[in-house]
C-alpha positions in Angstrom: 31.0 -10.9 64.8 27.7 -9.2 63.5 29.5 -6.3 63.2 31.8 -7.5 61.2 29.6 -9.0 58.6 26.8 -6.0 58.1 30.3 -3.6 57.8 31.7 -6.0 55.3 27.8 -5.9 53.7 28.0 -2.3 53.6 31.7 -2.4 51.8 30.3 -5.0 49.1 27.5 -2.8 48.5 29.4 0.3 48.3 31.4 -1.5 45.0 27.6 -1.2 43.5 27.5 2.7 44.4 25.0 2.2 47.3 26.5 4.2 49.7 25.7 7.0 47.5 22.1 6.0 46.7 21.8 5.3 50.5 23.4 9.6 51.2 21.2 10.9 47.9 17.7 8.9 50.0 18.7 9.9 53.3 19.3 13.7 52.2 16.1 13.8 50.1 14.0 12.1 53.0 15.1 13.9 55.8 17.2 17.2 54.5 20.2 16.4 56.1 23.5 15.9 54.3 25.3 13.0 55.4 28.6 11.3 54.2 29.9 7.9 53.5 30.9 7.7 57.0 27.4 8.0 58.1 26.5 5.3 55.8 29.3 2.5 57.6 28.2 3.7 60.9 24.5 2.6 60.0 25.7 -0.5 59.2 27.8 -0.5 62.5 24.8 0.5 64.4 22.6 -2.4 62.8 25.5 -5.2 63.5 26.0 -3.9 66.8 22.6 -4.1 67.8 22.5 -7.6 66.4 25.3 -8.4 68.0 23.4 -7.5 71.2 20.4 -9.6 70.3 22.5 -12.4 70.1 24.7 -11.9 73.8 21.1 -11.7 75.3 19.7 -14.5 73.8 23.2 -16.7 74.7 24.2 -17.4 71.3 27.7 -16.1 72.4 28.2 -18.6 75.1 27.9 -21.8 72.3 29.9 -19.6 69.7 33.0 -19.0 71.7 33.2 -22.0 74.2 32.6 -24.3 71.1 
């Protein structure tokens, strides 16, 4: 579910041209070209870690049993 919401963050934000703010930072910062791919896979990496927060801490169990 977190997944979900920080890719759908990422697409909202990319209608503002951060994706390419977020490629020109991470290019000047660490000399490494990247594309917009890279940038929805940091956003998948950040909801999927979330989403692991939240299977450890039980938040799943309420969620899906209701």
């Amino acid at each position: 579910m977190v997944i979900l919401t920080f890719l759908m963050i990422a697409w909202i934000l990319s209608w503002f041209k951060f994706n390419k703010l977020f490629v020109q930072a991470f290019k000047e910062l660490f000399k490494l070209e990247i594309t917009n791919a890279s940038y929805y896979f940091a956003f998948f990496c950040i909801g999927s870690f979330g989403d692991i927060i939240l299977f450890f801490k039980g938040t799943y169990e309420i969620i899906l049993l209701g």
